[in-house]
C-alpha positions as CSV (number, residue, x, y, z in Angstrom):
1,X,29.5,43.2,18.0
2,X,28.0,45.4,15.3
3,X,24.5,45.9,14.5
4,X,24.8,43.3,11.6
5,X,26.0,40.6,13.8
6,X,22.8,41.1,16.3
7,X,20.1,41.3,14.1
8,X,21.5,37.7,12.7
9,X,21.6,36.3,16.2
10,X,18.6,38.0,17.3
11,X,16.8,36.5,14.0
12,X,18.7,32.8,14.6
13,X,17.1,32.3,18.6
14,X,13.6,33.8,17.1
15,X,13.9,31.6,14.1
16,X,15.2,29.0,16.8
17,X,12.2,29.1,18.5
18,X,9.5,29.1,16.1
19,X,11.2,25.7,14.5
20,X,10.8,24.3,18.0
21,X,7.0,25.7,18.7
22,X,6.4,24.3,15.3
23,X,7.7,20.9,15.6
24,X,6.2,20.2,18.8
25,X,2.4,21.3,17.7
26,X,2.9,18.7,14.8
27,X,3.9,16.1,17.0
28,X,1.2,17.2,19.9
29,X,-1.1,16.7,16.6
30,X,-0.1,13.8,15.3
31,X,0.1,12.2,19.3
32,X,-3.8,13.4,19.3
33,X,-5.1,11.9,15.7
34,X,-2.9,8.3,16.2
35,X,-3.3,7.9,19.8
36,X,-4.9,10.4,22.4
37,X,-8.1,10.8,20.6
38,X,-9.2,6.8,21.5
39,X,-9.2,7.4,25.0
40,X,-12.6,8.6,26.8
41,X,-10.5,9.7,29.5
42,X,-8.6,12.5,27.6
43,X,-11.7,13.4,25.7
44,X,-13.1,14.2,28.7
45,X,-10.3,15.7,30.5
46,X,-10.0,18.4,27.3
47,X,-14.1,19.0,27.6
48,X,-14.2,17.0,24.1
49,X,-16.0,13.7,24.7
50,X,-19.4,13.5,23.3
51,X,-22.5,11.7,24.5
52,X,-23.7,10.2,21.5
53,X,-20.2,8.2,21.1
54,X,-22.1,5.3,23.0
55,X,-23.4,2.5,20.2
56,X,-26.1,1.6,23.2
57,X,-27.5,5.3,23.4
58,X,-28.1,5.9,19.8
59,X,-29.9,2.2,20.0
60,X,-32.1,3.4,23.2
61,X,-33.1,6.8,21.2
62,X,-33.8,5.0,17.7
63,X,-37.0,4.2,19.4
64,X,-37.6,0.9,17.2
65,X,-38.7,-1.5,20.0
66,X,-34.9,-3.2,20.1
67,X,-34.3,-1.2,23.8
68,X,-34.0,-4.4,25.5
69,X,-31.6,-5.7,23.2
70,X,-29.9,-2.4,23.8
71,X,-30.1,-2.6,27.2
72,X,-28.3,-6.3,27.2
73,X,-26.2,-5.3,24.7
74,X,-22.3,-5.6,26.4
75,X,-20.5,-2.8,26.6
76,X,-17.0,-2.4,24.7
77,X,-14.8,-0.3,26.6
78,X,-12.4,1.9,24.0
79,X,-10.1,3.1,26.4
């Protein structure tokens, strides 16, 4: 094998790989947008979810007398 011949196959498994790295990033993104993102569970699991996500908390901070409607408000689980 000349030089010529190994630079192509060295180039075709690098160029091999980044296709693959690339492919699965874009579908580990589009997986996150469409799907993961809507579960609590992952959120928390990736140190993403967020406190204020809860309807009822931003009611009990708003601090407009409704905290008892707030506080028998029913609770819609999203995962």
């Amino acid at each position: 094998m000349n030089l010529q011949e190994g630079l192509i196959a060295a180039f075709s498994v690098f160029a091999s790989l980044v296709i693959v790295l690339v492919v699965v990033c874009l579908g580990w993104y589009l997986v996150w947008k469409l799907f993961l993102s809507r579960f609590k569970l992952v959120r928390e699991l990736l140190g993403l979810a967020q406190s204020s996500d809860s309807p009822t908390h931003a009611e009990n901070l708003s601090g407009d007398g409704s905290s008892s409607r707030a506080r028998n408000a029913r609770k819609v689980r999203r995962d």
